[in-house]
TIRO-2110 file (N, C-alpha, C; in Angstrom, 1 decimal):
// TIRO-2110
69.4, 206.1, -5.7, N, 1, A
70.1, 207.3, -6.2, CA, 1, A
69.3, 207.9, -7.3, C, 1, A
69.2, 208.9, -7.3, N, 2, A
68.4, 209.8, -8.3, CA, 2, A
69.0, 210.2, -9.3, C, 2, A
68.6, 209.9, -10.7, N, 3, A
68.7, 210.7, -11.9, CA, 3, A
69.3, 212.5, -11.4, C, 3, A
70.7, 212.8, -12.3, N, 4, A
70.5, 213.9, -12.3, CA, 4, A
70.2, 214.4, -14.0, C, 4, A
69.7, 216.0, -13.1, N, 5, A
69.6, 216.7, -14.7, CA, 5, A
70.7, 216.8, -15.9, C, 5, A
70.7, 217.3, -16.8, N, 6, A
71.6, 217.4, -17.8, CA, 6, A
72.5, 218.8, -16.8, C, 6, A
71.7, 219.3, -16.6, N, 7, A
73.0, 220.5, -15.7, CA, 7, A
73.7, 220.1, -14.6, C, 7, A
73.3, 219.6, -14.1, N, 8, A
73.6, 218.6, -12.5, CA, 8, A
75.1, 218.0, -13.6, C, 8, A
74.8, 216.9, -14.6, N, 9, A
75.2, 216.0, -14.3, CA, 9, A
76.6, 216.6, -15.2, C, 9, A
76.0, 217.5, -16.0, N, 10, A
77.4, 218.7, -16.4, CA, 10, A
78.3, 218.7, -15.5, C, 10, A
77.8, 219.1, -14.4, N, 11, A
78.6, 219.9, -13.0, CA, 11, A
79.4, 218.6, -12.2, C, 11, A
78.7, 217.7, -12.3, N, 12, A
79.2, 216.3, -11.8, CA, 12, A
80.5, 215.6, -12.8, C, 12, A
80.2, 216.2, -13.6, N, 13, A
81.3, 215.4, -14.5, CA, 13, A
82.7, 216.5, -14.3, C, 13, A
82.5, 217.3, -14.3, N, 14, A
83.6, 218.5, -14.3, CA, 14, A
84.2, 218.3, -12.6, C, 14, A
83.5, 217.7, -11.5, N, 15, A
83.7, 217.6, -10.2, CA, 15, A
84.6, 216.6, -10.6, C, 15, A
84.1, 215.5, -11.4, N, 16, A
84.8, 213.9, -11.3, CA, 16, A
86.0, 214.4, -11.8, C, 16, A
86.4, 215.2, -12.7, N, 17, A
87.3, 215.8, -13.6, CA, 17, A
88.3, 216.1, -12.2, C, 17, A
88.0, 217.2, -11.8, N, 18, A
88.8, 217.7, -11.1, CA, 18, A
89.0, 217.1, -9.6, C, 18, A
88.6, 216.3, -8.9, N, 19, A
88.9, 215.7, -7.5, CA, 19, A
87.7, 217.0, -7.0, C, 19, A
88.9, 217.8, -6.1, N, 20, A
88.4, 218.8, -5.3, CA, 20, A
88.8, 220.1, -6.1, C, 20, A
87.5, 220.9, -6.0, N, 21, A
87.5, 222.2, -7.1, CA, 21, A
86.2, 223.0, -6.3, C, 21, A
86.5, 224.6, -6.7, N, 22, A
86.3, 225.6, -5.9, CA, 22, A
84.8, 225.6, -7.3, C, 22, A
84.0, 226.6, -7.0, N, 23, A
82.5, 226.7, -7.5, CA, 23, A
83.4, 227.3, -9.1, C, 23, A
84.7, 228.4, -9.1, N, 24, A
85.4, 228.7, -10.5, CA, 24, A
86.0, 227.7, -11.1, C, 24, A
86.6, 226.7, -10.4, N, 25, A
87.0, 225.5, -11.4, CA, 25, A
86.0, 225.2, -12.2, C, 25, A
84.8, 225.2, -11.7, N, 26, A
83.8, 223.7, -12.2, CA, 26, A
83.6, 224.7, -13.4, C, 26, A
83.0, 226.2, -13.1, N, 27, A
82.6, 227.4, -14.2, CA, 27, A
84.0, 227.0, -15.7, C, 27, A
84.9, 227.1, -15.7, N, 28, A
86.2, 226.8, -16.1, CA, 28, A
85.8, 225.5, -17.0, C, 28, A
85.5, 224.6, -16.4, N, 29, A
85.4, 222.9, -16.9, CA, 29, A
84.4, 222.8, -17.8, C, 29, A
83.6, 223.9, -17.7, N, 30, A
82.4, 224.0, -18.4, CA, 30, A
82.5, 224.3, -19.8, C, 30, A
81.7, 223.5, -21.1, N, 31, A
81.6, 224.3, -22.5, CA, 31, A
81.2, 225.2, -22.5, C, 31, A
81.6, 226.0, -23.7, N, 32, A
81.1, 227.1, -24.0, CA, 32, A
79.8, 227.5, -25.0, C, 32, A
78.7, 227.8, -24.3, N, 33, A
78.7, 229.4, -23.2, CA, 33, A
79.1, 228.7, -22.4, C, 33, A
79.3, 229.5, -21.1, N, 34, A
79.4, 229.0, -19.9, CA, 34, A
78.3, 229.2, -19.5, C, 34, A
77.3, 229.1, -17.9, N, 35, A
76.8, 229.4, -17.4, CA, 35, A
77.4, 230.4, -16.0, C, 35, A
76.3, 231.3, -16.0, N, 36, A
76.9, 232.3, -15.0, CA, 36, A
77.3, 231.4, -13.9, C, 36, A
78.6, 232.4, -13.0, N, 37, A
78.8, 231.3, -11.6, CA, 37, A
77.6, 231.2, -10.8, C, 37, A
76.6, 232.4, -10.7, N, 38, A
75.8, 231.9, -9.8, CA, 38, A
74.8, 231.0, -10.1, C, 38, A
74.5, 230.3, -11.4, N, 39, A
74.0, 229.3, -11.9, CA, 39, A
74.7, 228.1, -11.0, C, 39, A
75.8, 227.8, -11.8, N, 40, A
77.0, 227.0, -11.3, CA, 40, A
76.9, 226.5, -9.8, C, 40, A
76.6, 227.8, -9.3, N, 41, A
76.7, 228.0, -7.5, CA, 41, A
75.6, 227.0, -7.3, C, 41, A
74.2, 227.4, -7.8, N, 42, A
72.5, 227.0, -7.5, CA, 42, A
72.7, 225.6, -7.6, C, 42, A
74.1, 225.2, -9.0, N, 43, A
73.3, 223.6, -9.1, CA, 43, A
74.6, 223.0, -8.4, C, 43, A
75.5, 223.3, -7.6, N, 44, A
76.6, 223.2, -6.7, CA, 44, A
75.5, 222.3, -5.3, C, 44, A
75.0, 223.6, -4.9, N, 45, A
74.2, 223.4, -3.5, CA, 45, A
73.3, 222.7, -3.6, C, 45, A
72.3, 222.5, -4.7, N, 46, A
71.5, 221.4, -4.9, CA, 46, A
71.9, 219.8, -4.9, C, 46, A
73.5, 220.1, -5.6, N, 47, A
74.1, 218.0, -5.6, CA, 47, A
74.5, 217.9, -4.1, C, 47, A
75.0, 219.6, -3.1, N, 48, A
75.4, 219.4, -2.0, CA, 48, A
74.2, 218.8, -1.2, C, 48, A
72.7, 219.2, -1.5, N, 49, A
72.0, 218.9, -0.6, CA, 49, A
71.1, 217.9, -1.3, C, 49, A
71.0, 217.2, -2.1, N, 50, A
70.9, 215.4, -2.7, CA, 50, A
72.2, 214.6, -2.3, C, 50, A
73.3, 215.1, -1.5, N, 51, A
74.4, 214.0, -1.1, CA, 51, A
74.9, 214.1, -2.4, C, 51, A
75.1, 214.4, -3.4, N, 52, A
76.2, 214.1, -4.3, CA, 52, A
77.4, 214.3, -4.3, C, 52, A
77.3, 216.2, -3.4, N, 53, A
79.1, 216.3, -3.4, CA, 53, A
78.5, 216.6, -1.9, C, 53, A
80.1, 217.0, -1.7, N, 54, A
80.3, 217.2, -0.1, CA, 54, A
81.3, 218.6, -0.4, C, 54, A
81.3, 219.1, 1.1, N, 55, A
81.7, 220.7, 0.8, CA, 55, A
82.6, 220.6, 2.3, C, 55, A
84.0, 221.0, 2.2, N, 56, A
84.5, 221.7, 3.0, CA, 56, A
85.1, 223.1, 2.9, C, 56, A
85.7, 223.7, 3.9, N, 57, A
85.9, 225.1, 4.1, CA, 57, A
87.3, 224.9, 3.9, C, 57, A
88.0, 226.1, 3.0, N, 58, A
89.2, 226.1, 2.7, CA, 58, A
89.4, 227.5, 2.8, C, 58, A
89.8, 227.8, 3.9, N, 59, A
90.3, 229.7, 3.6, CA, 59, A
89.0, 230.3, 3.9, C, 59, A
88.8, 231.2, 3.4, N, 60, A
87.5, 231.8, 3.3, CA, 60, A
86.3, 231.5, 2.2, C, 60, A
87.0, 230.2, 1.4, N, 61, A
86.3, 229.8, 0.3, CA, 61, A
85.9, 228.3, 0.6, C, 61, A
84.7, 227.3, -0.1, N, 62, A
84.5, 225.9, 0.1, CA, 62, A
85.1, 225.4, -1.1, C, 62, A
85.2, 224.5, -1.0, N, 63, A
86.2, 223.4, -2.2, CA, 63, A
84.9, 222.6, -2.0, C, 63, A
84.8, 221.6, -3.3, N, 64, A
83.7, 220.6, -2.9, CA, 64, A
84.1, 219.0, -3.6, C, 64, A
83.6, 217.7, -3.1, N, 65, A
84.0, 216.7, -3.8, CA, 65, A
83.2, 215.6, -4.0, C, 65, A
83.6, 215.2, -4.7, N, 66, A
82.2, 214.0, -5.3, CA, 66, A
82.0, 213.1, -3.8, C, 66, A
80.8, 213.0, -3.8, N, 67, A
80.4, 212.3, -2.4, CA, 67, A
79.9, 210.9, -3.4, C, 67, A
79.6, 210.6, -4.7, N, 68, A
79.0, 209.6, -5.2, CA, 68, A
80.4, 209.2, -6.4, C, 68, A
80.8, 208.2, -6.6, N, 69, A
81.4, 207.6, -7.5, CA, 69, A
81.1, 207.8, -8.9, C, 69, A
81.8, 208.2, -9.8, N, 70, A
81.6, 208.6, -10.9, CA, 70, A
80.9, 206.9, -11.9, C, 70, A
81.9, 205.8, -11.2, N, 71, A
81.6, 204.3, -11.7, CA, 71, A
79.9, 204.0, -11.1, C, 71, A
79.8, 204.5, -9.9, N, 72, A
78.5, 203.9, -9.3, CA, 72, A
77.4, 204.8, -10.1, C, 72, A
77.0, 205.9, -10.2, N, 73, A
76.7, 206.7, -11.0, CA, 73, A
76.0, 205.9, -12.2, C, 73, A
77.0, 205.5, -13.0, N, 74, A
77.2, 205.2, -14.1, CA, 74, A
76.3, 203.5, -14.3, C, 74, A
76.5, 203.2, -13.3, N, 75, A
76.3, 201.6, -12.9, CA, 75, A
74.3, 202.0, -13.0, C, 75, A
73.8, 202.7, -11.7, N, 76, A
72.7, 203.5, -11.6, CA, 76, A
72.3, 203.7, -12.8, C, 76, A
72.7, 204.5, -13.9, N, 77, A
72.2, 205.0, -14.6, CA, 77, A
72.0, 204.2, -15.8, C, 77, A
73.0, 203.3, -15.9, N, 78, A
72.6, 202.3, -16.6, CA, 78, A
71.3, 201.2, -16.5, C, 78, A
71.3, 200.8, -15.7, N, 79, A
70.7, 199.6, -15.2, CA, 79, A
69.3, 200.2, -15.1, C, 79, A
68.7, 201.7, -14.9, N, 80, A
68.1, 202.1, -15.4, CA, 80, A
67.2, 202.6, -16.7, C, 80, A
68.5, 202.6, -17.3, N, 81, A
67.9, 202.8, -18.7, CA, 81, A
67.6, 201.4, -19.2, C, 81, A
68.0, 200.4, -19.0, N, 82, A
68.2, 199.1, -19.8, CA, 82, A
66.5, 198.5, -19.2, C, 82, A
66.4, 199.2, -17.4, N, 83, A
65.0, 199.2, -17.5, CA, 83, A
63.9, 199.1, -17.9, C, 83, A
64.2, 200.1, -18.0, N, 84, A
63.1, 201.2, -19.2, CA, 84, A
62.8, 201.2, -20.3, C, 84, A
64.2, 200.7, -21.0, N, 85, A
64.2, 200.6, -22.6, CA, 85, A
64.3, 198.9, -23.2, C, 85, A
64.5, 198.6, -22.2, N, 86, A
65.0, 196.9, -22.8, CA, 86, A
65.1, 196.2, -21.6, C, 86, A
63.4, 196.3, -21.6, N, 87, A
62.8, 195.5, -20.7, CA, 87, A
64.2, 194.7, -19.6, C, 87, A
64.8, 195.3, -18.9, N, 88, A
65.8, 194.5, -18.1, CA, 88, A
66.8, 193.7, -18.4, C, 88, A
66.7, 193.8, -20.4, N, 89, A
67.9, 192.8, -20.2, CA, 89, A
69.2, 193.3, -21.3, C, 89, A
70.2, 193.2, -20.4, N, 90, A
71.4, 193.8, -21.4, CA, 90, A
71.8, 192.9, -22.3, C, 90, A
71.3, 192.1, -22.4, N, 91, A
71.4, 191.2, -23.6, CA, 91, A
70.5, 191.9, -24.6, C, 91, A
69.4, 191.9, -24.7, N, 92, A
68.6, 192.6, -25.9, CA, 92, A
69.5, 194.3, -26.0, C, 92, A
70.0, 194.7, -25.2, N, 93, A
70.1, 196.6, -25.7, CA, 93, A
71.3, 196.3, -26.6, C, 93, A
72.8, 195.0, -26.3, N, 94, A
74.0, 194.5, -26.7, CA, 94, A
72.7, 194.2, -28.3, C, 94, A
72.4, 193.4, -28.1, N, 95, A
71.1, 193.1, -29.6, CA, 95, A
71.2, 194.1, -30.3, C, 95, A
70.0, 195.0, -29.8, N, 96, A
69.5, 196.2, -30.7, CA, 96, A
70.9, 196.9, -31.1, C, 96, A
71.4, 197.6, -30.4, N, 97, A
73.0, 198.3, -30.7, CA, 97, A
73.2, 197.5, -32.0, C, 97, A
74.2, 196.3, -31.8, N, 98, A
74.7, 195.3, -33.1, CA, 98, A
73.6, 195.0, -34.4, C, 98, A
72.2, 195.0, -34.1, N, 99, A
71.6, 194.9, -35.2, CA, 99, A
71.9, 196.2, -36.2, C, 99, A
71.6, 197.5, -35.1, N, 100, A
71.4, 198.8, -36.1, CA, 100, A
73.1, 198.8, -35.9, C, 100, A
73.3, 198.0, -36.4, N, 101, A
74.9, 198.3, -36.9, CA, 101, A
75.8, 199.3, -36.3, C, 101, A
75.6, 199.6, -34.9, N, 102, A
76.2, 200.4, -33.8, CA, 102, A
77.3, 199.6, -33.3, C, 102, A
77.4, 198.0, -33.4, N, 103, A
78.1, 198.0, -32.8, CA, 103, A
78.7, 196.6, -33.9, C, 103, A
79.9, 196.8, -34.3, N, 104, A
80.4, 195.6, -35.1, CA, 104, A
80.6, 193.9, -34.7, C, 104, A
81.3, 193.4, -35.3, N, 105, A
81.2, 192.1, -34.7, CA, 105, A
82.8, 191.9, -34.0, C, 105, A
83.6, 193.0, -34.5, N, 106, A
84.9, 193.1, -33.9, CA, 106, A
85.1, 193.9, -32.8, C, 106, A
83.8, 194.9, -32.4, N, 107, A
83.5, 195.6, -31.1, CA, 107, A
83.1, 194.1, -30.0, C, 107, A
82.0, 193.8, -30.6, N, 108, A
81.4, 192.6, -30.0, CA, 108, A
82.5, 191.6, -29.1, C, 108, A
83.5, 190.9, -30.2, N, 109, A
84.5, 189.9, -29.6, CA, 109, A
85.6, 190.3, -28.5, C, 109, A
85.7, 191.9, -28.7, N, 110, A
86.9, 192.8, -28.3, CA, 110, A
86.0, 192.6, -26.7, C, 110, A
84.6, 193.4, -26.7, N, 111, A
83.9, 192.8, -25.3, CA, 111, A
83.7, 192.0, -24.6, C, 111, A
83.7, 190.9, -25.6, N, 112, A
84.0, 189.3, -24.5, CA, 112, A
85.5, 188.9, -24.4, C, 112, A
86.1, 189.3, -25.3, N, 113, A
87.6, 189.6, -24.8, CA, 113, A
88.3, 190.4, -23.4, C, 113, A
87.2, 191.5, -23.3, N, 114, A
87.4, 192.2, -22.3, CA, 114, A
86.7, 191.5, -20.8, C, 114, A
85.6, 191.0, -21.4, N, 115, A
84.7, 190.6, -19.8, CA, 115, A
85.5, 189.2, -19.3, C, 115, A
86.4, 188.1, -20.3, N, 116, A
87.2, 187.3, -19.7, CA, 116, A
88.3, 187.3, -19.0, C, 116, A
88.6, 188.5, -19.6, N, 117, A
90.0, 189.2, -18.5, CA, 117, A
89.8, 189.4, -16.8, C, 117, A
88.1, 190.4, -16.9, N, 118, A
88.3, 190.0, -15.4, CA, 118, A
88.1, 188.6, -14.6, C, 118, A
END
C-alpha cells in the first residue's frame, strides 16, 4: 500500500469521517481554506484510481467509499515509519517518545494496561 500525500490523506480522512459522501461532503469536511471542488474532484479520482476509494453511481451524481480501512492504513503507515526511523523496532520509538518526555510513565502503564486487556 502506498503512502498517501498530505492532500490525499486529507480527503481520506474526511471519507473515513463520512462512510459514503458525494465529491461536496468531502469539500464541507475540509479546514479552512478549503480547496476548490475541482481540486477535491482531482484528488477524489486519483485514491479512485490507486484503489483507495471506490465509486458508485447514485442519481446522476457518484457517492464514493473507502475501499482501504482507515485501521489498516494506519497499521501501513506505521510500521513504516518505525522503519525508517527506528530501525524496526517499536520498542526503541516507545524509548525515544518516554525519554523526550513525550510520553509519561502513567501514559506508559495505562498502555500495558491496555495491551493486556486484549
Amino acid at each position: 500500500m502506498d503512502k498517501l500525500t498530505k492532500q490525499e490523506e486529507e480527503v481520506m480522512q474526511a471519507v473515513w469521517r463520512l462512510g459514503s459522501c458525494g465529491v461536496k461532503d468531502i469539500v464541507e469536511q475540509l479546514p479552512e481554506p478549503r480547496p476548490p471542488y475541482t481540486t477535491v474532484a482531482s484528488v477524489v479520482n486519483k485514491l479512485k484510481s490507486r484503489h483507495f476509494l471506490r465509486q458508485r453511481k447514485d442519481g446522476k451524481a457518484y457517492r464514493y467509499e473507502p475501499a482501504v480501512e482507515e485501521n489498516d492504513y494506519k497499521k501501513q503507515c506505521m510500521k513504516g515509519f518505525v522503519h525508517d526511523y527506528f530501525r524496526n523496532s517499536f520498542k526503541e520509538m516507545v524509548s525515544f517518545f518516554a525519554k523526550d518526555e513525550k510520553l509519561s510513565a502513567e501514559d506508559l502503564q495505562a498502555i500495558i494496561s491496555e495491551i493486556e486487556q486484549d
